[in-house]
N, C-alpha and C positions, 0 to 999 in steps of 0.2 A: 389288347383285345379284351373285351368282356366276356368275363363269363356268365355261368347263367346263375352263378349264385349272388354275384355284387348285386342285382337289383331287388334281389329276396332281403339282403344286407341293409342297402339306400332304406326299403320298405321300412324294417324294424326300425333303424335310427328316425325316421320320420315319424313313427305312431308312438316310440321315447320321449319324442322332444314334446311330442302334443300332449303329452301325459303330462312333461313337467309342467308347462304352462296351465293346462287345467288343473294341476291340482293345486298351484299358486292363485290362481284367477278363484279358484271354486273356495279355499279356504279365505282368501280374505272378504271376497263378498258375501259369505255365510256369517263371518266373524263380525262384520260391522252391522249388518241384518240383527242377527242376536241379541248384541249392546242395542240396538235404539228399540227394542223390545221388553230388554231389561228393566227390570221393577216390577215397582217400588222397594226400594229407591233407584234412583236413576244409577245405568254403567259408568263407575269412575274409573278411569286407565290407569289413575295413580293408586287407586285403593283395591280395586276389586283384582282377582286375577281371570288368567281365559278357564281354568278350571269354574269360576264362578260361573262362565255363560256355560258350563256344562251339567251345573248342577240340576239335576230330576225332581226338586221337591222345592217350594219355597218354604221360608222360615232360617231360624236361626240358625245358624251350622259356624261353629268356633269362633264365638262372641259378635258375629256380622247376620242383618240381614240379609240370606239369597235368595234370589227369583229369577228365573231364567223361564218364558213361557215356551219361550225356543231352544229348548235345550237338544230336544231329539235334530233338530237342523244341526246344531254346533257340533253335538258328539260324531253323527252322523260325515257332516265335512272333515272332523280330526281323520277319523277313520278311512274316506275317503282320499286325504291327503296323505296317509301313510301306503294307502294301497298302489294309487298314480305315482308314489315315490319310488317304492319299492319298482313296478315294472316299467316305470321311465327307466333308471339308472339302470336295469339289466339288458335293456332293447337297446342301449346307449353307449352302450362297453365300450364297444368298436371304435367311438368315436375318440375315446381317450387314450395317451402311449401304454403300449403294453407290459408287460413285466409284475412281478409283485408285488410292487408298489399301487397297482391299478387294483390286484385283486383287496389289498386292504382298505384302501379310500375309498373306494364302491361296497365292499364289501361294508363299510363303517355308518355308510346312505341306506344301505340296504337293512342294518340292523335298527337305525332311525329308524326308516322305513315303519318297518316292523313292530318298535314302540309308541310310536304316533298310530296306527292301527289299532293295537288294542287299548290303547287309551281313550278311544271313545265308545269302549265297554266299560269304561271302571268312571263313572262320574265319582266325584269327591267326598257327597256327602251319601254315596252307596258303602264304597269302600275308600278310606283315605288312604290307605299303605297302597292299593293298588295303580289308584293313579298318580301318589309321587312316583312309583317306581316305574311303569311304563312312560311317565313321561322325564324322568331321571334316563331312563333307554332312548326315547326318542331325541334327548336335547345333547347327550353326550355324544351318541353316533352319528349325527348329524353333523357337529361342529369340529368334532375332531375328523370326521370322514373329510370336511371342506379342508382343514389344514392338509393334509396328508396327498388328497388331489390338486391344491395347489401347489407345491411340492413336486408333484410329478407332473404338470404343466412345465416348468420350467424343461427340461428336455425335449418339446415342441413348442415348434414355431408358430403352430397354427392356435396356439392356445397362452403362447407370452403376453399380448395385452389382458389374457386373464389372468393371471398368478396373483399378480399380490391383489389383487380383488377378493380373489378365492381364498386365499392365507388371511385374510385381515375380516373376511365374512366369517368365517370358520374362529376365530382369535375373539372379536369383538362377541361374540356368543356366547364362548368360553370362559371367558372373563366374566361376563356378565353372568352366566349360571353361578359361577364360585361369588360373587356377590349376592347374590340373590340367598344363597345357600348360607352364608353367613350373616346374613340381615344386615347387610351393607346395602342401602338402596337408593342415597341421597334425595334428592328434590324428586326423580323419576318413581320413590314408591314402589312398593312391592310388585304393585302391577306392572309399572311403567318397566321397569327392571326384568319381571319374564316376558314381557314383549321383547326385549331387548335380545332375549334369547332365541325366539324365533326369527323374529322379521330378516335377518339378516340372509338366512340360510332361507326362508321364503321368497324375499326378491333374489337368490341368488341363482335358485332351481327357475325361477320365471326367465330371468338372463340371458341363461344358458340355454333352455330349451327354446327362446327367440333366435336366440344365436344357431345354433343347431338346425333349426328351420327355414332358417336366411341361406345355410351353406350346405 
């Protein structure tokens, strides 16, 4: 029998899952907008980073021309995609097994969350320590949040074809930040390389919030 709280429950997972896709949907078409606005000189993926499409001022800023006309849309979508993060994964709890294991992988999306947020207060050539370090919070808690939830998929069945998805989104991220961080960056460039660090956990939140909304 239903009670009258499961469909207050159904309600929140559904306006979760809508959060995670908008804020997937919302930050990469603000992100690609930005770059074909970029310049002079034109958005390089291998040279430039996403802090450059957030940068507030053009000119030179540590040996590079920046120009972002669109900076206020780029900062603004960072922002907006830590807030859709944050109260996706809290409206979405329910959806995942319980235990404390839930509370730290969510808990780990949520402090993402939270770093991607204020990082589109701190553009780079405002403050530089600001925005490695809110975006050092955002790219840690995100990708170790994804290992730690795939992880705990494995104990349901309704989320096995996700696991190693989720472990190797969360992994491939990971790796990639500690490269990035050591100026290891091969043929993909400093840029190419913090892409590397987002996109994974960006289509991973779009995924699952498709998924989420299908069941």
């Amino acid at each position: 029998m239903m009670t009258s709280k499961e469909p207050a429950v159904e309600r929140f997972v559904r306006y979760g899952a809508f959060f995670y896709v908008l804020a997937a949907v919302q930050f990469i078409t603000s992100m690609i907008v930005a770059a074909l606005y970029y310049g002079p000189p034109s958005y390089d993926i291998q040279r430039n980073s996403i802090s450059d499409l957030q940068a507030s001022n053009c000119g030179m800023f540590q040996g590079s021309q920046v120009c972002s006309p669109l900076h206020l849309i780029a900062n603004s979508s960072v922002t907006l995609l830590g807030l859709l993060l944050v109260f996706g994964t809290l409206l979405t709890h329910t959806r995942f097994p319980a235990g404390r294991s839930r509370r730290i992988g969510l808990g780990l999306l949520v402090v993402g969350g939270l770093g991607a947020t204020t990082n589109g207060f701190t553009p780079e050539d405002v403050t530089l320590f600001g925005d490695t370090l809110t975006a050092l919070i955002a790219f840690l808690g995100a990708n170790l949040g994804l290992i730690q939830i795939g992880r705990l998929m494995a104990g349901d069945p309704k989320w096995s074809n996700f696991r190693r998805y989720t472990e190797t989104s969360g992994a491939v991220g990971l790796v990639a930040l500690i490269l990035y961080g050591t100026d290891i960056t091969g043929p993909l460039g400093s840029g190419g390389m913090e892409w590397l660090i987002v996109v994974p956990v960006t289509i991973w939140v779009l995924v699952v919030g498709i998924n989420l909304l299908r069941t």
